[in-house]
C-alpha positions, -999 to +999 in steps of 0.1 A: -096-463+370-088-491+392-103-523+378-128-540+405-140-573+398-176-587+404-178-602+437-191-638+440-223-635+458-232-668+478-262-688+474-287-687+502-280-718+520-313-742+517-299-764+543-274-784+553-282-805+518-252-812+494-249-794+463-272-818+442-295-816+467-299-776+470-301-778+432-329-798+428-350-780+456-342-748+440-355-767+407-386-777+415-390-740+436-387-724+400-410-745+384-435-740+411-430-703+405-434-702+370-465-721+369-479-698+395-524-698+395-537-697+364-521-678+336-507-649+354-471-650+375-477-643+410-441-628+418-421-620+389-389-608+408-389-642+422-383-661+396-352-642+383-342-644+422-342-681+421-327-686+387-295-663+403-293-688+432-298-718+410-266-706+388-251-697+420-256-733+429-240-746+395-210-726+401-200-741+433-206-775+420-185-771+386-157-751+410-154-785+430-151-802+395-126-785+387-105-788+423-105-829+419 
């Protein structure tokens, strides 16, 4: 078997924002989420969507980190 590595996927770009920036947008996207209307989650699937991206986001900026 040939081994295949996990591809990176790419965060959905929020907008033209630096890193930081997308971060805390996606932060305050997840809490909205999880606080959803009353005591029941609206949209589950979201909020494992949006925790993806978030880590997505921390990867790019630690990769820069690392680069300097």
């Amino acid at each position: 078997m040939a081994d295949k590595k996990k591809e990176v996927k790419e965060a959905k770009v929020v907008s033209n924002l630096p890193l930081p920036e997308q971060l805390v947008k996606k932060q305050a996207e997840l809490l909205v989420a999880q606080q959803g209307l009353g005591s029941t989650l609206q949209n589950p699937h979201r909020i494992g969507v949006i925790k993806k991206d978030i880590a997505r986001i921390l990867t790019k900026i630690n990769a820069t980190k690392g680069d300097k």
